[in-house]
N, C-alpha and C positions, 0 to 999 in steps of 0.2 A: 490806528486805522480809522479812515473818516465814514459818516455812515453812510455817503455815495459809490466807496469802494467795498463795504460790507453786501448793499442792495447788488453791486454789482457780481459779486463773488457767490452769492446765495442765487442769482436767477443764472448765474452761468451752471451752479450745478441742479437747479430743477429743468434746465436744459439739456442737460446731457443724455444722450440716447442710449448711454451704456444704464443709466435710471428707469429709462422702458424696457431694454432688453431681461434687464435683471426683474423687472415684476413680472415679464412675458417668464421669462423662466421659472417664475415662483406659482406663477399660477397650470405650468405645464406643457410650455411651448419652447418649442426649439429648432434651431436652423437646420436643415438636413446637411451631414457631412461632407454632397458633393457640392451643398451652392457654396459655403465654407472657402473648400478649395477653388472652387474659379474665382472667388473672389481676390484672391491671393495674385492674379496677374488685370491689373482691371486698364491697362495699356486702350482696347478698343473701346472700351464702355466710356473713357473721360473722352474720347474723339465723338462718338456719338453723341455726348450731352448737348453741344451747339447745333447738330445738326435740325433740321424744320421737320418739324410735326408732320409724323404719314401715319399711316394706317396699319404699320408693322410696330411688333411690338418692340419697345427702346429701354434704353437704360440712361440714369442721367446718373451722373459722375459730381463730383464737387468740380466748382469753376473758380480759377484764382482770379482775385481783386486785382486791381494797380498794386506795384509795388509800394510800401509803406502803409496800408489801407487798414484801419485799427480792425482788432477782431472784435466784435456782438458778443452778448453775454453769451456763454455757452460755446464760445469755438475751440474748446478743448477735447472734448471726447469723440475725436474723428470727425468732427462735423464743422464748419465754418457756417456763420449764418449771413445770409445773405441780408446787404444793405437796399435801401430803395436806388433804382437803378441799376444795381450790379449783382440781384440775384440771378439765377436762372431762370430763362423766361418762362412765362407761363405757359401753362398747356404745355411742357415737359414734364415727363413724369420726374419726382422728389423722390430722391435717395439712389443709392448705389444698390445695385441688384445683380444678382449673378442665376446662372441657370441651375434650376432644382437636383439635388442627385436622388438616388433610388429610396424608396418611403422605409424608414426604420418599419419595426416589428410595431410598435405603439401603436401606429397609425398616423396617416399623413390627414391634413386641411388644407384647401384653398377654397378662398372664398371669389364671388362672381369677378366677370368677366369685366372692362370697360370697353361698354360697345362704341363708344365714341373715339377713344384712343389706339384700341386693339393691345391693348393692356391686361398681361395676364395675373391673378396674384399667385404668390408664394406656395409651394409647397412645402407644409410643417409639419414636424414630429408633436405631435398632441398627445396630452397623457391623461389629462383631467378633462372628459367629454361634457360632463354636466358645467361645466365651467365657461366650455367653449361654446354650446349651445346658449345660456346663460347670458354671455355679450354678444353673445352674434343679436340675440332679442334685444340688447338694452342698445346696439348701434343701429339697428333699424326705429328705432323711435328714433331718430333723425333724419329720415330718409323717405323720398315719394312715397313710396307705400302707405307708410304710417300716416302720413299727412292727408293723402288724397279720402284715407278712411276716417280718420278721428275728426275731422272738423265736419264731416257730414253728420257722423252720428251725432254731433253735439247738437247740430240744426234742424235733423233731423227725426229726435227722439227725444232729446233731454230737454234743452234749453235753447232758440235760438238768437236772444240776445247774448247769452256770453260766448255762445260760438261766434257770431259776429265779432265783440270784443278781443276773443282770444287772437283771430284772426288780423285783426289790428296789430296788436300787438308783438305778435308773431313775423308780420310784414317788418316790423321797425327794427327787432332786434336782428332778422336774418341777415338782411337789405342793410345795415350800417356795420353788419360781421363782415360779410363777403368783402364790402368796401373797406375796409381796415385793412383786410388780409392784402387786398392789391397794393395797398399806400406801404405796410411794412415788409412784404414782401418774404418774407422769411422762409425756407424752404422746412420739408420735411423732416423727421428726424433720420439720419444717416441710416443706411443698410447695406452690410453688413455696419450695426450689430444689431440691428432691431431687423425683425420679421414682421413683412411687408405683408400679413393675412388679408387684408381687403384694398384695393385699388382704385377703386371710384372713384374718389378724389384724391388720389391720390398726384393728378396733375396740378390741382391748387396749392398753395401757400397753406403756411402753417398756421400762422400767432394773427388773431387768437382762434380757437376751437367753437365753429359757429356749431356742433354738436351737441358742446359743452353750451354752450348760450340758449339755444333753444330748450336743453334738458332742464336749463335752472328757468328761465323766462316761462316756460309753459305749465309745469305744474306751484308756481309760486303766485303767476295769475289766474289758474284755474282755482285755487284758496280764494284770492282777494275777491272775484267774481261773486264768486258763489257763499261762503260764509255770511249770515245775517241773510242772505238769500231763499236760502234754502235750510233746513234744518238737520244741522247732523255736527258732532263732537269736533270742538277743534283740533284734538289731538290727531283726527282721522288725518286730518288737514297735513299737518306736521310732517304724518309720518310718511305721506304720499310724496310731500316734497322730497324727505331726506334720500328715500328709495328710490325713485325716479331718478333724480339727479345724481345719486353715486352711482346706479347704473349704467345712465349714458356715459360719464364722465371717466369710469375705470374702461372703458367697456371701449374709448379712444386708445385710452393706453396700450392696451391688451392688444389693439387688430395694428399695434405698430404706427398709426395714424399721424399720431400729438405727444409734445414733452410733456410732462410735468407742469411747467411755466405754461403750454398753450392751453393746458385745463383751467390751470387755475383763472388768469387772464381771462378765457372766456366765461367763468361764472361771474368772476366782477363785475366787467365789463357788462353782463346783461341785468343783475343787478342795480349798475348805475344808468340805463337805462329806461329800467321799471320808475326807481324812482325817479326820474325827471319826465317822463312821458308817460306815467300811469294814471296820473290828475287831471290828463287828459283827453280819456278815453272814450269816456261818456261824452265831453263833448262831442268827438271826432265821430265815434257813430251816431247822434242824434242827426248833426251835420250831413252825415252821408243820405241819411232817413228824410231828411226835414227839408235841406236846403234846396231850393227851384232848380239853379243851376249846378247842382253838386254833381252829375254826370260828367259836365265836360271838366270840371275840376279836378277828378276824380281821375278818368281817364288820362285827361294834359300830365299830368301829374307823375303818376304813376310811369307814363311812358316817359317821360322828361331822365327822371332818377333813372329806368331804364339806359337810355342815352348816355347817361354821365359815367356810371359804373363800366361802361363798355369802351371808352376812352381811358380807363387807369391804368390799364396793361393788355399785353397780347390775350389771342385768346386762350381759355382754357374753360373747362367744366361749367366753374363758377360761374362764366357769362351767362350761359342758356338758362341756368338755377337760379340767377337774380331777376332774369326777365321773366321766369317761372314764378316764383313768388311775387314779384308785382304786378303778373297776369292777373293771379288767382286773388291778388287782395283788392283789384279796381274790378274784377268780376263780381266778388262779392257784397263790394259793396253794393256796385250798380243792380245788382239782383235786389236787395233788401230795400232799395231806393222804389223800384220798381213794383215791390210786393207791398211796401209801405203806401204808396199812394194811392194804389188801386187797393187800397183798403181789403186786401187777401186777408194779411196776417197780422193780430197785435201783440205787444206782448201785457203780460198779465201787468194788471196796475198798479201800483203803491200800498194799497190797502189790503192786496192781498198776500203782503210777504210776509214773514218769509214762508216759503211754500214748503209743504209740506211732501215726501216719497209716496208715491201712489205706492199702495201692496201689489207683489210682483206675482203675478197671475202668469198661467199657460198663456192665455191672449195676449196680455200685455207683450209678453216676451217675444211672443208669435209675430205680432205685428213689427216689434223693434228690427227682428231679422226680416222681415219680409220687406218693410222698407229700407232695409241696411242693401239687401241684395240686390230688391228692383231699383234701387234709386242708384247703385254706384253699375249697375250694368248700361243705365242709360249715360252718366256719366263717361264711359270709359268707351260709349259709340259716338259720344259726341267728341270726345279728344281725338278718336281715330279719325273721324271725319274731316276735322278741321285740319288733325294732322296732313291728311293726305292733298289736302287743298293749298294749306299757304306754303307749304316748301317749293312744290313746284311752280305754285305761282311766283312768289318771293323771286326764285330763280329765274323765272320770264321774263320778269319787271325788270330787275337791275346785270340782266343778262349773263347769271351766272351757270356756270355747265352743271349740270341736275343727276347726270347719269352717275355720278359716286357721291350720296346723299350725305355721309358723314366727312366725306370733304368741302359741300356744299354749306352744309351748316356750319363750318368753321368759317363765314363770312358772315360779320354783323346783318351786314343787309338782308341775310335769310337768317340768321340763329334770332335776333329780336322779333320779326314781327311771327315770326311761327311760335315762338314761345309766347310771348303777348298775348297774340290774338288765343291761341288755342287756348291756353290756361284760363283767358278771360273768358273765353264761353263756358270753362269747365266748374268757375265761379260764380258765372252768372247761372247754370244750370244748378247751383248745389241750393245756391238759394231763393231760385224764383222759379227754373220750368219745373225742377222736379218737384216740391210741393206742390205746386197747382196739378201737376199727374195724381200725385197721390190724394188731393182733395177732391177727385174728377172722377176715381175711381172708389173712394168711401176708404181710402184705407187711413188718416186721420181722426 
């Protein structure tokens, strides 16, 4: 056996979804017995798969190829993977899903709602609650929540050059994830036999797990940052990495999300990543700091990738999330660009590293929550604002009907510049208006 038909036979079975179902079971999840049974006639659910994105909630079916059409690694375990062109379009929901039956005695889980699709999740029989709470925390470290908070407190209280940095970084890896996932297309892992616990994205592509990529990208940069930086044991470092990342990374498998293959995948992948654009970090925010004209480069830029990503496939999730994250990284720059020339903020010089943990005081701590809370409350009036500004405008301009806003934002012309614009103020606010509030009012 040659070792291209070995690679092939090894990533067909870290693909296979009976691999997720089997650790969903081990760790104390299981399908309830009525979704089981309807699964057993799924007749309307493969007619539904081709039908166009509504607001009612759908089921997607596997879709046959052309006759003769090779099968992708992994098309063994009820699941066929989709090639570029001939998977299921996007913004269909991924996998075969059937309706919940009545909640065992253990206790049932679903986790949230997709307000953009009207996508419900799964009802599960859960038996290990510490476990289930456990990844529901390690899958929200990939998710707006975590993001819109941890990158402010970084600029906010700790450090805000490496919040800046991470921020960089975190743009490159997400922003060449999302974009991979359109170009191979590959769908979710099949269900029935994996349990579909969270639905978010569950209208995106599979391979690879930009979850997975940001779990390993983030705290393997947050080391390189900060080490020699600041003073404290490397093994802290280590062990932050190893923890972090096996939590987000089980924590796909577990809510049904990703195979095996799209974990692993995506920790390489951000991996090789780090190192080909990690060398170049410091350039790229001196750049953003220094450069006369780095605004419009910044901006162009930013919005340009925006652009490209939204021509790779229909729509789905992913689109408004990419133009989300390119929002918020040409906001933040533009904000540091801003606070930099007007000589606000510096960061500490060369001579004074590596810096030392201030002792953690009542005050100290006081002030970290006080500007943790005033600063993401004015944030999160300013995204409402802007929210409620570009969709209807968006919709004015390019004369789209406004009155069903989540049908409205299924049109580039409003899902880009509402996502853009609003994230980019929400960037520009994390790291220019709200400092100058908190330096206006003594709380720095």
């Amino acid at each position: 056996m040659s070792l291209r038909q070995l690679l092939a036979g090894l990533a067909g079975r870290l693909q296979d979804p009976q691999r997720v179902a089997g650790f969903q079971r081990l760790c104390g999840v299981e399908a309830l017995p009525g979704r089981l049974a309807a699964a057993a006639a799924p007749g309307e659910d493969e007619r539904e798969a081709d039908a166009p994105l509504t607001g009612e909630r759908r089921r997607r079916g596997r879709r046959p190829g052309p006759p003769g059409d090779p099968q992708p690694p992994g098309g063994g375990g009820g699941q066929r993977l989709a090639k570029p062109g001939g998977g299921s379009p996007n913004g269909v929901p991924n996998g075969l899903a059937a309706e919940p039956g009545p909640a065992p005695r253990r206790g049932a889980a679903a986790l949230r709602r997709n307000s953009l699709t009207g996508e419900e999740g799964e009802l599960a029989g859960v038996s290990n609650w510490p476990l289930y709470y456990l990844f529901c925390f390690g899958t929200e470290l990939g998710n707006e929540l975590f993001y819109i908070t941890f990158f402010p407190f970084w600029v906010w209280n700790l450090d805000p050059l490496v919040g800046r940095r991470l921020v960089v970084i975190w743009v490159l890896v997400m922003y060449l994830g999302q974009c991979t996932k359109d170009v191979i297309r590959w769908p979710r892992p099949a269900s029935p036999p994996v349990v579909k616990l969270e639905v978010f994205y569950n209208s995106e592509y599979s391979m690879p797990s930009t979850h997975a990529m940001s779990g390993t990208a983030i705290p393997i940069s947050m080391v390189l940052l900060t080490y020699g930086r600041w003073q404290y044991p490397l093994t802290y470092g280590l062990i932050l990495i190893a923890c972090w990342c096996s939590l987000v990374c089980l924590s796909r498998i577990y809510m049904g999300m990703h195979s095996i293959l799209d974990i692993i995948a995506g920790v390489l992948y951000a991996i090789l990543i780090l190192a080909v654009f990690y060398p170049f970090v410091d350039l790229i925010d001196t750049f953003n700091q220094t450069y006369r004209y780095a605004p419009f480069i910044i901006i162009g830029l930013h919005l340009a990738l925006g652009i490209f990503s939204f021509t790779l496939d229909t729509w789905s999730t992913s689109r408004g999330d990419t133009a989300e994250i390119l929002g918020s990284g040409a906001g933040i720059a533009y904000g540091s660009h801003v606070t930099y020339n007007l000589g606000l903020i510096s960061d500490p010089s060369l001579d004074m590293l590596p810096l030392a943990r201030p002792p953690l005081t009542v005050t100290l701590f006081g002030k970290a929550v006080l500007r943790l809370f005033l600063g993401m409350v004015i944030v999160l009036i300013v995204r409402d604002i802007m929210k409620k500004i570009t969709i209807p405008l968006a919709c004015k301009i390019f004369n789209i009907p406004c009155d069903d806003v989540r049908k409205a934002r299924q049109h580039m012309e409003v899902e880009l510049p509402y996502r853009y614009i609003t994230y980019g103020m929400v960037g520009f606010s994390i790291t220019f208006l709200v400092p100058q509030i908190f330096y206006f009012i003594g709380l720095f």
